[in-house]
Steps between C-alpha positions, in 0.01 A plus 500: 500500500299423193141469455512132454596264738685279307746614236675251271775589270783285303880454439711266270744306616552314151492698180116471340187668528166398572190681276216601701619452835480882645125454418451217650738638829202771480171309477610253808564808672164626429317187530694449881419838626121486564579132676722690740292785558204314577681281746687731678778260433799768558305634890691317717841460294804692541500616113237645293653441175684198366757540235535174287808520270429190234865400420504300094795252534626186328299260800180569659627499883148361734483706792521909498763676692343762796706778487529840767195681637530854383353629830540872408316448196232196648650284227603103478748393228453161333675303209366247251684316238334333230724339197495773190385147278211495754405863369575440130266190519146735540657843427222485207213421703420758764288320747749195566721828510347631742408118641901482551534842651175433764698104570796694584324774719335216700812357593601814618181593706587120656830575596367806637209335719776213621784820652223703590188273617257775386472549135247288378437578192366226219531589109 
C-alpha cells in the first residue's frame, strides 16, 4: 500500500503524448491527500487506496469504469478516459492540466460514493 491514498497513473490507447501530465498526475495527488486524511473519507470503506488508471483515447467516454477491489492489498481499481485532443488542448498550461486531471478524479470519487454510499469526498 502506498503512502498516498490516491494514486493516478496513465496509458495510451492512441499513439501521442501529452507534456506535463505526470506532474500534474502528482500535484492532484498531493493536493487530494490532506482532503482525505482530514475526513477520514477511506474509515468505513472496504479499500484504503484507489488506483485511477487515466486511459488517453480518440473520444472522451463520460462516466469512469469501477474496476475489482484488491482486498489483499485494501485497494479499488478505477478507469478514466479522456480524448488525447482533450490533453493536447492545455498540455502547456499546468493548472487547466491539472484542472482536467482533478475533473476527471471527481468523476471518479462520484462513481465511487454512488456503488459504495460512503465516500464523500468533494474536490
Amino acid at each position: 500500500m502506498s503512502k498516498y491514498p490516491v494514486l493516478i497513473g496513465g496509458v495510451g490507447l492512441v499513439k501521442g503524448r501529452i507534456k506535463n501530465i505526470g506532474q500534474a498526475m502528482v500535484s492532484v495527488c498531493d493536493e487530494v491527500k490532506p482532503l482525505i486524511e482530514q475526513t477520514d473519507a477511506f474509515d468505513a470503506m472496504p479499500f484504503k487506496e484507489i488506483n485511477m488508471v487515466i486511459r488517453w483515447a480518440e473520444e472522451s467516454i463520460n462516466e469512469p469504469e469501477i474496476g475489482p477491489l484488491r482486498k489483499s492489498k485494501q485497494s479499488l481499481e478505477v478507469a478514466t478516459t479522456i480524448s488525447l485532443r482533450e490533453g493536447k488542448f492545455v498540455e502547456n498550461d499546468p493548472e487547466q492540466l491539472k484542472s482536467l486531471v482533478k475533473a476527471e478524479l471527481g468523476k471518479v470519487l462520484k462513481a465511487i460514493e454512488v456503488k459504495y454510499g460512503l465516500c464523500q469526498i468533494h474536490i
